[in-house]
C-alpha positions in Angstrom: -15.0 23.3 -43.2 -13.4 25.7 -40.8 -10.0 26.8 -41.5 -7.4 25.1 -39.2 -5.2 28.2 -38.8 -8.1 30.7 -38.3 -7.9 33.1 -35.4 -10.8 34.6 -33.8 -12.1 37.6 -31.6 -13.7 36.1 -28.7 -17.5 37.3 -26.9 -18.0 36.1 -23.7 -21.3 35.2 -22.2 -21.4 35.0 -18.7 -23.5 33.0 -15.6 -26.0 31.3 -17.9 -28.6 29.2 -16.5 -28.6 25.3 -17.7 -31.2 23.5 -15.5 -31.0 20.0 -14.5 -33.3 17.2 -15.0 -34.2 17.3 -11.1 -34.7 21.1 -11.4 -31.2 22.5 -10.0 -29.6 25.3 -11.8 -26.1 24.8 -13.2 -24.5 28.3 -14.4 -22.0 28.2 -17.3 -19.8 30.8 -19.2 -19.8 30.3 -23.1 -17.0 31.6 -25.1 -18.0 32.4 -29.1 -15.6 32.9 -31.8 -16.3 36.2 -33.4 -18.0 34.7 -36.6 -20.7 33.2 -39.1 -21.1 29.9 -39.3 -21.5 26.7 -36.8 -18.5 25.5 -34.6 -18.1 22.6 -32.4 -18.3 23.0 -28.4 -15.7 22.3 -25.8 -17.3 21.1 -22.7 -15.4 21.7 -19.1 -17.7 21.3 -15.7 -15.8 21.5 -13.1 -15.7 21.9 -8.9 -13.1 24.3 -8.9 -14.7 27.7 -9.6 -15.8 27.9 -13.7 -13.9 31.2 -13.8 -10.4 30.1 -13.3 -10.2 26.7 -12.4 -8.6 24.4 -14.6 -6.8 27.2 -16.2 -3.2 26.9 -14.4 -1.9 23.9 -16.4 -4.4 24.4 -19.6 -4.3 27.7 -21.7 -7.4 30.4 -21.2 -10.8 28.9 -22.5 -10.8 32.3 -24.5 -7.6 30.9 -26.3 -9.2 28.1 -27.2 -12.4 30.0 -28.4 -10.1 31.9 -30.8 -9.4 28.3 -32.5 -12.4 28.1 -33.7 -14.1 26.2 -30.6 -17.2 27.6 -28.8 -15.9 26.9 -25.3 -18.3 26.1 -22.2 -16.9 26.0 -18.4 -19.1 24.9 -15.9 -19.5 25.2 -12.2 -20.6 21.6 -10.7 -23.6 21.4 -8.7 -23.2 22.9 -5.2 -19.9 24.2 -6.4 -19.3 28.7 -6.7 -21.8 29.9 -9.2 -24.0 26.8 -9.4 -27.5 25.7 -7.3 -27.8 22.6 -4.8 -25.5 20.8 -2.9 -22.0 19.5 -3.4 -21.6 15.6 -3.3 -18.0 14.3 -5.0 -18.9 11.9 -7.6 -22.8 11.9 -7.2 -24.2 13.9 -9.9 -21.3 13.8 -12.6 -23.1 11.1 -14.8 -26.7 12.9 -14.9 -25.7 16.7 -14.5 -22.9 16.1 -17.6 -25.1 14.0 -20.0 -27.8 17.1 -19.2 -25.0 19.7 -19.6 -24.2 17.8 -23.4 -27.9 18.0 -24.4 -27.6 21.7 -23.5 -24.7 22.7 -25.1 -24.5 20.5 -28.4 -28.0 22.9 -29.3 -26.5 26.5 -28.5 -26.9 28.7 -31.2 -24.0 27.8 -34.0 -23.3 24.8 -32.8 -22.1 22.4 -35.2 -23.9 19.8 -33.2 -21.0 18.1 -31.6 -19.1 18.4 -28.3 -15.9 17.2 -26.8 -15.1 17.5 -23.5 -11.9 18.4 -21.6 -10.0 19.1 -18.3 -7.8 16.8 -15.8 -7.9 15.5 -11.9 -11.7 15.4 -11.4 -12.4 17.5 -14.4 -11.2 14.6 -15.9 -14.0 12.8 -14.2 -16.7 15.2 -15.1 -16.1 13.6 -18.5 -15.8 9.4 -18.3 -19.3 9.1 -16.2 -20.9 11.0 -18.9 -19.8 9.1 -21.7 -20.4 5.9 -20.5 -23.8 6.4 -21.6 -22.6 7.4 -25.3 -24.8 10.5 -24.8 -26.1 12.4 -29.0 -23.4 15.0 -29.5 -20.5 13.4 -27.5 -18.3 13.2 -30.2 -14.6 12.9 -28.5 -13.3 13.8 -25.1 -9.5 14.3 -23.3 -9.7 13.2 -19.6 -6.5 14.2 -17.9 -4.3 12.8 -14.8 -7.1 11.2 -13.8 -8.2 7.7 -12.3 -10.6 4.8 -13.3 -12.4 5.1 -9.8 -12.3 6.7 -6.4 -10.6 3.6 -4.2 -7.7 2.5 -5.6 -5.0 4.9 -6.4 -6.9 7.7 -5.4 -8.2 7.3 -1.6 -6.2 4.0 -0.9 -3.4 2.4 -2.3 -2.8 -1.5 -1.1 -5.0 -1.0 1.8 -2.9 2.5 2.6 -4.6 5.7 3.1 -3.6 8.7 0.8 -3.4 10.3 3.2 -1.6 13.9 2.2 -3.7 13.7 -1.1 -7.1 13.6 0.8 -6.8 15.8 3.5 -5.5 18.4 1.4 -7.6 17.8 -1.5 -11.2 17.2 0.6 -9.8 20.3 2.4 -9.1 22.5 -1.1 -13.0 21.2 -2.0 -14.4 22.4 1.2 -13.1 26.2 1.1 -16.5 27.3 -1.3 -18.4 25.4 0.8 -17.3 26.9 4.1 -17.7 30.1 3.2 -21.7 29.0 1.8 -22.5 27.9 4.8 -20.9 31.2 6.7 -18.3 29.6 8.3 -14.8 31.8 8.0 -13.3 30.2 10.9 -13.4 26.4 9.3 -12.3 28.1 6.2 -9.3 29.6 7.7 -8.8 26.0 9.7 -9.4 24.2 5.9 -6.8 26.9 4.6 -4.3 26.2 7.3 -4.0 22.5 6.1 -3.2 23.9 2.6 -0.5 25.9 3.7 1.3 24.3 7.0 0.4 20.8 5.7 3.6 18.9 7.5 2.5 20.0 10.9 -1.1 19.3 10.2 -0.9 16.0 9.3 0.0 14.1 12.4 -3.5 14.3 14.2 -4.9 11.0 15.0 -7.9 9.3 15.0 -7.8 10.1 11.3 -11.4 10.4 11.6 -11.6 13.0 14.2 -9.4 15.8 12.5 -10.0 19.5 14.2 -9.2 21.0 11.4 -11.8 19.4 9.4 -15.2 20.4 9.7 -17.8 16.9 9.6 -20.5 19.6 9.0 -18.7 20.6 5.9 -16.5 18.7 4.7 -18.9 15.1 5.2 -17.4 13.2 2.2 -13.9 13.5 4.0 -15.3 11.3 6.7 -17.6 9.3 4.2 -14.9 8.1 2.6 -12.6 7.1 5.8 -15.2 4.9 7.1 -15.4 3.0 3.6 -11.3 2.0 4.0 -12.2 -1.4 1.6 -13.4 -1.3 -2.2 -17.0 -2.1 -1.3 -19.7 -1.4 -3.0 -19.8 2.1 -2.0 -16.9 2.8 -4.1 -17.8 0.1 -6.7 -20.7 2.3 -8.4 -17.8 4.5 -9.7 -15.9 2.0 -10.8 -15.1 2.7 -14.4 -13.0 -0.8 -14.9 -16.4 -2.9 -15.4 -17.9 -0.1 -18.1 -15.2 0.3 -20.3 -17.0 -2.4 -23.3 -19.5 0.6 -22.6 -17.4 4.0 -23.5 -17.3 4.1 -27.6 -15.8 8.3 -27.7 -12.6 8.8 -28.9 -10.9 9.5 -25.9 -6.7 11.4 -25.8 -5.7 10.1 -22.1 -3.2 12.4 -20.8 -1.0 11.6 -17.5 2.2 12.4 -16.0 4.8 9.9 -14.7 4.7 11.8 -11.1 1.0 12.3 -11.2 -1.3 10.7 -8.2 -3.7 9.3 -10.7 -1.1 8.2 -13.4 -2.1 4.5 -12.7 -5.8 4.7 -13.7 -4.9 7.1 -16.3 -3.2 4.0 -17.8 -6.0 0.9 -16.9 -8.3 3.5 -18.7 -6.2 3.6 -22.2 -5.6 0.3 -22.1 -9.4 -1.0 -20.8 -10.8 1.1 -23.4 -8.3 0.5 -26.0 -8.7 -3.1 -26.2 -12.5 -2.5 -27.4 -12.0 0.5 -28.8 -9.1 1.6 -31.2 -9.7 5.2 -31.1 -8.1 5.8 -27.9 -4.2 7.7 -27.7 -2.4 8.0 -24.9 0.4 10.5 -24.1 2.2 10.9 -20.9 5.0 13.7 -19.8 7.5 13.7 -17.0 5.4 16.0 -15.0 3.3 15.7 -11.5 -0.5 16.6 -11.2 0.3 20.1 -11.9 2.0 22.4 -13.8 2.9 20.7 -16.2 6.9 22.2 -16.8 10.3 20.9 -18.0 11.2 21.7 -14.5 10.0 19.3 -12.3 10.9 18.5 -8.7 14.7 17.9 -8.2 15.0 17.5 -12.0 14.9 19.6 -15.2 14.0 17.4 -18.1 15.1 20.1 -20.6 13.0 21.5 -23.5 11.5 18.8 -25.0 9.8 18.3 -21.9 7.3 21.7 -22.2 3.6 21.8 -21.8 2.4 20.4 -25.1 -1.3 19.3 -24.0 -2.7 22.4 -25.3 -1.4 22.0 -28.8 -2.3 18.4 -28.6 -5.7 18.3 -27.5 -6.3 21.6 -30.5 -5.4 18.6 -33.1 -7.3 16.4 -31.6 -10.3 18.2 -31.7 -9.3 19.5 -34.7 -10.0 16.1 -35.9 -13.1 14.6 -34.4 -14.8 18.1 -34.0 -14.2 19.8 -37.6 -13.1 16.9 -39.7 -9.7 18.6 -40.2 -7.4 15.3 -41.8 -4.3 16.8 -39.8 -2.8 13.0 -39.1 -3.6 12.7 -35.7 -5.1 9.3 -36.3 -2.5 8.5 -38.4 0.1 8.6 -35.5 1.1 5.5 -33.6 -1.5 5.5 -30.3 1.2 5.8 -27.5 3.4 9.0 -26.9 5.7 8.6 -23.7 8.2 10.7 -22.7 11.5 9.0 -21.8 13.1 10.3 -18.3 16.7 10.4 -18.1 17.0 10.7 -22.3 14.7 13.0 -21.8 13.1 12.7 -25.5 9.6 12.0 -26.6 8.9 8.7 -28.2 6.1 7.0 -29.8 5.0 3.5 -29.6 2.0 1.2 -31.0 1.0 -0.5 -27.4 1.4 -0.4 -23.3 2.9 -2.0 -22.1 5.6 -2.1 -25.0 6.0 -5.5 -26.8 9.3 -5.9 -26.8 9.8 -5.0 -23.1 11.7 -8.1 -20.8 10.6 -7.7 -17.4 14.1 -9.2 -15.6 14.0 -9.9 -12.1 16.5 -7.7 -10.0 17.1 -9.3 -6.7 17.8 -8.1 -3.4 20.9 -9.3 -1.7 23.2 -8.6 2.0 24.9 -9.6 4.9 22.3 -8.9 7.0 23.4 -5.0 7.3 21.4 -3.6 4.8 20.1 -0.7 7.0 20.8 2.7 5.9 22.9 3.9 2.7 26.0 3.1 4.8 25.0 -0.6 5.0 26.2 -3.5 2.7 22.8 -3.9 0.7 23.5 -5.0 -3.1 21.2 -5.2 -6.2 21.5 -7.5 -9.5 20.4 -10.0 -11.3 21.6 -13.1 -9.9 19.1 -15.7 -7.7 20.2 -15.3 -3.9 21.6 -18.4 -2.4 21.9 -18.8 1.5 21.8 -15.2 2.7 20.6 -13.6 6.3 17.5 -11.5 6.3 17.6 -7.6 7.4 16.4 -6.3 10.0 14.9 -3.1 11.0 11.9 -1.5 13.7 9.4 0.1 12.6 8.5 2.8 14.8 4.7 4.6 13.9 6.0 7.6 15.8 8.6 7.8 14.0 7.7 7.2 10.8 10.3 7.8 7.7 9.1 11.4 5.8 8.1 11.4 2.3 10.3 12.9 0.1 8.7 13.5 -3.8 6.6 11.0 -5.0 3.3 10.2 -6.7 0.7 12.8 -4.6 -1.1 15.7 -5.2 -1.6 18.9 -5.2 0.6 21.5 -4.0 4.2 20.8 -5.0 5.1 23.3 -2.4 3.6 21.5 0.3 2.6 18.0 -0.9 5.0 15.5 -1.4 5.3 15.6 -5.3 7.7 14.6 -8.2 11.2 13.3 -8.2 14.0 14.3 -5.3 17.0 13.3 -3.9 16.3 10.3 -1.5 19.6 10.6 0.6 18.2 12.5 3.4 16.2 10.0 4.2 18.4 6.7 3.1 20.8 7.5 6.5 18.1 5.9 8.3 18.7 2.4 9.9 14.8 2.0 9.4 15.3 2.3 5.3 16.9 -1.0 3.6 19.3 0.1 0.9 20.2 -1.8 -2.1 22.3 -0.7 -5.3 23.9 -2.0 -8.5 26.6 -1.8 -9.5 27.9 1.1 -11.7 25.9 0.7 -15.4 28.3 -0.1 -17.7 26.0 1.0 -20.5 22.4 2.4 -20.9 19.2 0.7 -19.6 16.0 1.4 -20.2 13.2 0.9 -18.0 10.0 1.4 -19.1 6.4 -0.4 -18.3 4.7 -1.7 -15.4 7.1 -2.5 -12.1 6.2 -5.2 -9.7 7.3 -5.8 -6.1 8.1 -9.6 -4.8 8.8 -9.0 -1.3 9.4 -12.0 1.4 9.1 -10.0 4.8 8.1 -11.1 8.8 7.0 -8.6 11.0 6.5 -9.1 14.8 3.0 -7.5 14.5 -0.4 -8.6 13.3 -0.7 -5.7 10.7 2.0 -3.6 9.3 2.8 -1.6 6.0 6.0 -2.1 3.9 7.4 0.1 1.5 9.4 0.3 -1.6 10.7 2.3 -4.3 12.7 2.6 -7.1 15.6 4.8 -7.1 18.1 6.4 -10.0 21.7 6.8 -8.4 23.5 9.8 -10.2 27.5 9.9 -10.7 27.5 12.0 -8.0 25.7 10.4 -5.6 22.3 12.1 -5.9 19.1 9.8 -5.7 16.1 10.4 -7.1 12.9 8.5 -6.9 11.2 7.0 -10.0 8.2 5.0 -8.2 6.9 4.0 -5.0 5.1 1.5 -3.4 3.4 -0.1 0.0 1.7 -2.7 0.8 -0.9 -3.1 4.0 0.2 -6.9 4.8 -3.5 -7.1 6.3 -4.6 -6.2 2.7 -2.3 -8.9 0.8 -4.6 -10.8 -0.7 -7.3 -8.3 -1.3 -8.7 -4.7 -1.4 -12.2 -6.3 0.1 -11.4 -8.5 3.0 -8.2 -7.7 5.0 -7.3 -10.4 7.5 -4.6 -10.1 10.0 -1.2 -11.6 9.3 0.2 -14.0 11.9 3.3 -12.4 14.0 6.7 -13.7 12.7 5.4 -15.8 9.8 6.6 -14.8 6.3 4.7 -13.8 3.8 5.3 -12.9 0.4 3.6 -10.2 -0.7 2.8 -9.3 -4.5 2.4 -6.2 -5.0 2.3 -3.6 -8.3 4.6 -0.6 -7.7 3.7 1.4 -10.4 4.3 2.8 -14.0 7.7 4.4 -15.6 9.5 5.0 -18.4 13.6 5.8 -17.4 16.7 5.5 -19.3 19.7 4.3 -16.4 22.4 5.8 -18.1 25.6 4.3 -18.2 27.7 5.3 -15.3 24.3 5.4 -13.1 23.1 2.7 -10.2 20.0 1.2 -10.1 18.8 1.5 -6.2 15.8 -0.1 -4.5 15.3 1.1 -0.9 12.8 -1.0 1.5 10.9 -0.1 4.9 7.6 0.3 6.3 6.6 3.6 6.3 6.3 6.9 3.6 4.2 9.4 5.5 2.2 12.0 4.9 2.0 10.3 1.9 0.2 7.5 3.2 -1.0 7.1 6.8 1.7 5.4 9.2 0.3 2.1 10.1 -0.1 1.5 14.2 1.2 -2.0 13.5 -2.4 -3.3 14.9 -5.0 -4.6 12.6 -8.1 -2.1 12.6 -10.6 -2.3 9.9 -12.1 1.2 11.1 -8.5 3.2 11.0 -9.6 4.6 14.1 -6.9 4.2 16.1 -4.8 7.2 18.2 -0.6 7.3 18.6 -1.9 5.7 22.1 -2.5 2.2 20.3 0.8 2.5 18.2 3.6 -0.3 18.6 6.5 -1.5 17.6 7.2 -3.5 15.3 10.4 -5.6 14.5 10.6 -6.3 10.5 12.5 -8.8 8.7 12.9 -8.9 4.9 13.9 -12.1 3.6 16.7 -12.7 0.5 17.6 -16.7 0.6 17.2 -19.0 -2.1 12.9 -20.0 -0.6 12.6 -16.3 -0.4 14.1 -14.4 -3.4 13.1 -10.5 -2.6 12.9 -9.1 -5.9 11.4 -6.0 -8.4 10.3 -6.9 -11.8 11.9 -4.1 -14.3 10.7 -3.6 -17.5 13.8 -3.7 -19.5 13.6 -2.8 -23.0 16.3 -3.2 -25.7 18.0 -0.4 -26.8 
């Protein structure tokens, strides 16, 4: 057995071949510990250059050679080093099952892999192991999703719209320069760097800066805006009675993908018990104590390193170090800012308490006489507001991805935006003690709008002592996609609807002398795309087919606008 603490000189071998069952070359650099005897293999394949990619939020692959690990990274088809031609998604089930076969038989192999790396690298590893491929013996996919349509290109019907433009355009930069194109490189580099100007260019599916010849996928996936059966042959939610490796699922609270991060522990757990989860206050990357408007203090470091080196110290070397021993769920409580662990997620003790919306009909802005608690309303006037697509309210932080710098990301102060007559504020009342809010929000909203399509909006706010606001989660909904993700219908001008809607994942502690705040409206943009208040199924439109729209959002006793909290006793 290998010695736990051991560390070792590293060789490097770089740019060797592995070739694909269809022929295309894949080129790989293997790290070796210094040393006789076998040692298991990390795996990481990846699309964003096998020499540095994954490598600003994990430690050097060399660092974890010197544990002991015989360390592979990966370019993916199509992508810097490797042969063919890049196609998101396509290949990622048959060129990492043929990667596996490779690697578990390099010389001094112990004969088993595991496989690591977040975002798509995190990818890279569930399609493979769906198939339970010889040698797969554990993986750790990080911040990533259980498919490609929900919480990753669309949300509700939304398009993500700063996450795929930026991202499609960050993916397109190798493949620019391929095809010896500099110019549509230097256009894909621009939205990477002036993003908030770059963003307002309508139809979404005509962008200049975005080159169809290059960047294809961009397109393919804009002309797909419903989960059809395009986006249902990724769909991991269906497979996971078919993934039997230990997996360590690793998210962030502020990450894009933090949602499917979670359906995957909890799909797979329920069939298979070797499954942990552990999630940190961070967004999709880096992974610091310092995060957005708020430092989370020490406690909050980068620990995935260490953890994944346990983890793989136990399903790769057989070292009994207690991993397994631990209770399945680590979570990282905002606002106490301590690390806790749990036997289950959602927790089984949580009671999810109904906070209701309530005014005078003057909710609009911060300045307006919007109030939050827990009592049913009675007979009480709806708000009013217009939404205005030209106009739409910015994003501040938030669940994207990313470029913090540039990319709406993590948690900041909402009162720039909550002066706005177009943002419905409501608040508690001062805490009198601490309450913790941790598990799965959901959104009960009774709104009218004088349109036939629309968006609306919501999020869920912690009110300092001294006024600051900071977001915890957000939400929209596309009212033409209120009943389903596959078949959006228009709604009927000035009917109300309730719409249903999950907002998202958290864990927060309110302390006392804190607010609770949730804000309503009908727009979050670049986040998502600003809706032209006109139902299109090909999101095709220009700013020439924008309109107004007049929204009401309803708080009587038939219409009790609500969120869900999950409240957990302290």
């Amino acid at each position: 057995m290998i010695t736990v603490n051991e560390i070792y000189e590293v060789e490097i071998e770089a740019n060797i071949p592995i070739v694909m069952r269809d022929g295309v070359t894949l080129l790989a650099d293997i790290y070796y510990p210094k040393a006789d005897g076998e040692f298991p293999v990390l795996l990481m394949r990846s699309p964003y250059d096998k020499s540095h990619s994954e490598f600003m939020s994990y430690l050097h692959p060399e660092w974890y050679a010197r544990q002991g690990f015989i360390v592979v990274t990966q370019d993916s088809r199509g992508k810097y080093a490797s042969e063919g031609e890049f196609n998101p998604f396509h290949y990622e089930r048959q060129d990492g099952l043929d990667t596996i076969k490779f690697v578990k038989d390099l010389p001094r192999s112990n004969g088993k892999v595991g496989m690591y790396g977040f975002s798509y690298v995190g990818a890279t590893q569930l399609h493979p192991a769906v198939e339970n491929p010889e040698g797969l013996t554990a993986i750790a996919p990080a911040f990533t999703n259980d498919g490609y349509y929900e919480d990753w290109s669309y949300k509700n019907g939304a398009t993500h719209l700063a996450f795929l433009q930026s991202w499609s355009a960050f993916l397109s930069l190798d493949q620019a320069m391929r095809k010896g194109k500099p110019e549509a490189a230097r256009k894909l580099m621009k939205i990477n760097t002036t993003i908030n100007e770059e963003y307002d260019h309508l139809p979404l599916t005509d962008h200049p800066l975005i080159d169809s010849d290059i960047t294809s996928f961009y397109y393919e996936w804009l002309s797909h805006p419903t989960f059809d059966e395009y986006w249902k042959k990724w769909h991991l939610g269906d497979k996971y009675n078919q993934l039997n490796v230990p997996s360590l699922h690793i998210g962030g609270w502020y990450d894009i993908f933090i949602e499917g991060t979670i359906r995957n522990y909890t799909g797979i757990s329920k069939l298979n018990k070797n499954q942990k989860l552990v999630i940190g206050p961070w967004y999709h990357m880096p992974w610091t104590n310092f995060v957005g408007d708020i430092y989370f203090g020490e406690e909050a470091n980068n620990v995935v390193d260490d953890i994944q080196v346990r983890w793989y110290d136990y399903w790769l070397k057989g070292n009994e170090n207690g991993i397994m021993d631990e209770p399945p769920v680590s979570i990282f409580v905002m606002g106490e800012n301590k690390w806790r662990q749990e036997h289950e997620w959602p927790l089984a003790r949580t009671q999810y308490t109904p906070y209701y919306i309530h005014s005078k009909g003057r909710a609009n802005s911060v300045n307006g006489d919007g109030s939050l608690d827990r009592q049913t309303p009675n007979q009480e006037i709806p708000d009013i507001y217009v939404y205005n697509p030209l106009d739409p309210v910015p994003s501040v932080g938030g669940h994207s991805c990313c470029n913090a710098a540039i990319t709406p990301m993590g948690p900041k102060d909402q009162r720039i935006i909550e002066g706005r007559n177009d943002v419905m504020v409501y608040t508690s009342n001062v805490l009198t003690e601490d309450l913790e809010v941790t598990g799965p929000v959901e959104a009960i909203i009774y709104a009218s709008s004088s349109a036939n399509d629309t968006d609306f909006t919501v999020k869920l706010v912690d009110v300092h002592p001294d006024g600051k606001a900071i977001n915890l989660l957000e939400g929209i909904q596309r009212a033409s996609y209120r009943d389903s993700n596959e078949d959006p219908s228009p709604i009927i001008p000035g009917e109300i609807y309730e719409y249903r809607f999950h907002v998202g994942n958290t864990s927060n502690l309110f302390k006392q002398g804190h607010r609770i705040r949730i804000e309503i409206s009908s727009s979050n943009f670049p986040a998502f795309d600003a809706n032209l208040n006109s139902f299109r199924i090909d999101k095709d439109g220009t700013y020439a087919d924008s309109k107004l729209a007049t929204q009401k959002i309803y708080h009587d006793e038939r219409h009790p606008t609500q969120l869900i909290l999950p409240i957990i006793p302290r």
